[in-house]
C-alpha positions in Angstrom: 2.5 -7.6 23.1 2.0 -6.4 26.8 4.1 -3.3 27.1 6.4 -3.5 30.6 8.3 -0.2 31.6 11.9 0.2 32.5 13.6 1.5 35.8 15.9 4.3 34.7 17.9 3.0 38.0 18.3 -0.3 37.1 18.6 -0.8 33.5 17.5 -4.3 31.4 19.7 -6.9 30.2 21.3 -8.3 33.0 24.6 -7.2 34.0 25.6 -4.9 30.8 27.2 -1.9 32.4 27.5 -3.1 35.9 30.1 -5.6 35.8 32.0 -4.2 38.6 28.4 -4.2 40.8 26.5 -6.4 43.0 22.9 -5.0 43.0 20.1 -6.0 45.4 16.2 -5.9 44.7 14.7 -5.6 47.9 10.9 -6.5 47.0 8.6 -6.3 49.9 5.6 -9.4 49.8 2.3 -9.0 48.2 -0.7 -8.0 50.2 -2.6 -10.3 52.9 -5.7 -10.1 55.1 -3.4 -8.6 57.8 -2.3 -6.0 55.6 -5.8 -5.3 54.5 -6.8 -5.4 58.2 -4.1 -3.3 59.5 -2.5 -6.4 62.1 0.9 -6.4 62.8 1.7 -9.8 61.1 5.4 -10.0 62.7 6.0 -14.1 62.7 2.9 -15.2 61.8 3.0 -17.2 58.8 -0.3 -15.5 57.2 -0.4 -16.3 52.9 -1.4 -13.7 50.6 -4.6 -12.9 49.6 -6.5 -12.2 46.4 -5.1 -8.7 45.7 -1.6 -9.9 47.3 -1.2 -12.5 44.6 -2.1 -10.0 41.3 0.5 -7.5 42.9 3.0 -10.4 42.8 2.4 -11.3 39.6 2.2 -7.8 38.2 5.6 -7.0 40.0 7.2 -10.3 38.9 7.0 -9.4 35.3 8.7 -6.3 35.9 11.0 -7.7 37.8 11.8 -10.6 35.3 12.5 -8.4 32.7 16.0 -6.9 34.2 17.2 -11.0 34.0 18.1 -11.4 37.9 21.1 -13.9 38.4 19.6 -15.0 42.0 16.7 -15.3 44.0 16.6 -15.0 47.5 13.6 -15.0 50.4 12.5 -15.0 53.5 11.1 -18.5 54.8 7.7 -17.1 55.8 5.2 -17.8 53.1 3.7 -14.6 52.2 7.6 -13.8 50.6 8.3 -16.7 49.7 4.8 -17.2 47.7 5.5 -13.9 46.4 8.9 -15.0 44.8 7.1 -17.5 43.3 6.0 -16.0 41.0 9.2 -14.9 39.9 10.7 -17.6 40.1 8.3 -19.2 37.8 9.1 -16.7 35.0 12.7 -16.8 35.1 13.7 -20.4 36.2 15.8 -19.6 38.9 15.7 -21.1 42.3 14.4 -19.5 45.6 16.8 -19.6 48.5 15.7 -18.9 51.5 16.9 -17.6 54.8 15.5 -17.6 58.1 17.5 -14.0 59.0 14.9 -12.2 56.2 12.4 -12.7 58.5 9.7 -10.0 59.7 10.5 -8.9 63.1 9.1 -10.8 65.9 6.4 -8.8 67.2 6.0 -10.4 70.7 2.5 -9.6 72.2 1.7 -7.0 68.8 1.4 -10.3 67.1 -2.4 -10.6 65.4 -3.6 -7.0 67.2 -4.9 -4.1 64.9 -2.8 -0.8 65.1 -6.0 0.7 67.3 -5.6 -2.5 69.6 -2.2 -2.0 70.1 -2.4 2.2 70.7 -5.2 1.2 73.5 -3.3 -1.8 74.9 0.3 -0.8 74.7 0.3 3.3 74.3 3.6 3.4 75.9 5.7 0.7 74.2 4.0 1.2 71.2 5.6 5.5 71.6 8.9 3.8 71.5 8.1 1.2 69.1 9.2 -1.6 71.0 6.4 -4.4 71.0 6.3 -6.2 74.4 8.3 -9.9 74.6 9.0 -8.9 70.5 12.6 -8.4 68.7 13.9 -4.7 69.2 14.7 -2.6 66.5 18.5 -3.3 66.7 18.3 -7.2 66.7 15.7 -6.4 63.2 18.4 -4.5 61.7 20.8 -6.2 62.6 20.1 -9.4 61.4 18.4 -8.7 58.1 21.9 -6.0 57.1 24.1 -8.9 58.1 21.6 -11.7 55.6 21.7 -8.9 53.3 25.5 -8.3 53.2 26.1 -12.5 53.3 23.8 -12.7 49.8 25.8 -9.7 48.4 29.1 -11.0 49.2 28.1 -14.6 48.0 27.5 -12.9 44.4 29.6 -12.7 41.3 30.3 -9.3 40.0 27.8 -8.3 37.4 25.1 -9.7 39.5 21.7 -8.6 40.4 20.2 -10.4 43.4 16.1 -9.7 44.2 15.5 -10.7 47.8 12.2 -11.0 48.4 11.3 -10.3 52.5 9.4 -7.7 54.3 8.1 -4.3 55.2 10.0 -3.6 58.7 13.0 -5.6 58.2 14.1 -4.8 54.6 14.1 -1.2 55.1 15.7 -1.7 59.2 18.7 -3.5 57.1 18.9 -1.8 54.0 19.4 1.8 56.6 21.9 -0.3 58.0 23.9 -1.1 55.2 23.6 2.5 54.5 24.2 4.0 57.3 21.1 5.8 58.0 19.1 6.1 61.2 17.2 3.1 61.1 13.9 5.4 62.0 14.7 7.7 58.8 14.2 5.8 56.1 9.9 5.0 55.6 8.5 2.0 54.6 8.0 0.0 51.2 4.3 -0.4 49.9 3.0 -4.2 49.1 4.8 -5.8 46.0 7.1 -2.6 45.3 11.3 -2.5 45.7 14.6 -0.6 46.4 17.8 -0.9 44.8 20.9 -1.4 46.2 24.6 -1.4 44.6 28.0 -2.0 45.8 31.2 -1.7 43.9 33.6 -5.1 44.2 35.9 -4.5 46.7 34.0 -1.6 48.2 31.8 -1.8 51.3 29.7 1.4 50.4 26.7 1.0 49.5 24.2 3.4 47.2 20.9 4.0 47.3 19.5 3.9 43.8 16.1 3.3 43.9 12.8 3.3 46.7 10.0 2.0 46.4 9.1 1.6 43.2 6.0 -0.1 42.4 6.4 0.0 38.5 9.1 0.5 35.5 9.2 3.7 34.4 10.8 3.7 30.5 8.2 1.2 28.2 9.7 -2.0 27.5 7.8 -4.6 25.0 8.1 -7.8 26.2 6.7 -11.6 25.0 3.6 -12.7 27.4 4.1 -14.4 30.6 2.6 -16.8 32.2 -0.8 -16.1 34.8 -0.8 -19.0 36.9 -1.0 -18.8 40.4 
């Protein structure tokens, strides 16, 4: 049998020892020709490629081995491709909201990073794409999808909500906290994990981008298809 490893943070069997948590998967989307390319993808509803669809598969079988109670994603298709996958190996159904959305990247949309830096030096200093969603409205919006998900869970629970780069980590700082410009980015397919007591509003940081399972775990084959 395949041998899958074990996150020391979140622990396998579903809920056992977490009752009294919500926990949040925040899995960033597989790779696409924008990624590969360096483009700011923002709304653009560009699918995965090749390599992006092995990293989601890869990930997913991780990812179904800690038994998630919910599925969640944003509506674009690279995520929602990319939950797919894990969807497929645990049964559960993907729902999707609009407010896990990438963040609107206004004229950025399509340009490579070098493009932008010769076109826009100044906005793109301050990190504020022309006619795009500012870093506040990001945040804003993906924390407040993040906290409706969490507060819509039953205690024990552990959510994976499957979005992207920017505005996972924008609201996860939030829920935390942080300085939305502290906290750096997730790679292609990898997570963070989130808990929050039941009754509490404080939220840990347990895990950050974590592309694989650390503790070896033998589980039964799963499924290749794309």
């Amino acid at each position: 049998m395949p041998v899958v490893e074990r996150s020391a943070g979140i622990g396998v069997g579903g809920a056992g020892g977490h009752e009294d948590l919500v926990r949040l998967v925040l899995w960033r989307h597989g790779q696409t020709a924008f990624n590969a390319e360096r483009r700011f993808q923002g709304q653009r509803d560009v699918p995965l490629n090749a390599i992006g669809r092995a990293q989601a598969r890869r990930a997913a079988r991780h990812l179904a081995t800690l038994e998630p109670t919910e599925l969640w994603s944003s509506d674009l298709s690279r995520a929602a491709s990319t939950a797919g996958y894990l969807a497929r190996l645990t049964g559960l159904e993907i729902r999707q909201d609009k407010d896990l959305r990438e963040r609107h990247g206004g004229a950025w949309e399509g340009l490579t990073i070098e493009e932008i830096r010769e076109q826009y030096p100044d906005d793109l200093a301050a990190w504020e794409p022309p006619g795009g969603e500012t870093l506040e409205t990001v945040a804003e919006r993906t924390a407040a999808a993040l906290a409706r998900i969490a507060a819509g869970a039953a205690p024990g629970s552990l959510v994976v909500v499957t979005g992207h780069g920017a505005s996972l980590t924008w609201g996860m700082s939030r829920l935390l906290g942080l300085d939305d410009r502290v906290t750096g980015g997730m790679g292609n397919c990898c997570w963070s994990l989130l808990s929050r007591r039941v009754g509490h509003d404080r939220w840990r940081l347990l895990e950050f981008n974590v592309g694989a399972l650390p503790e070896p775990v033998e589980v039964a084959e799963l499924g290749e298809d794309d």
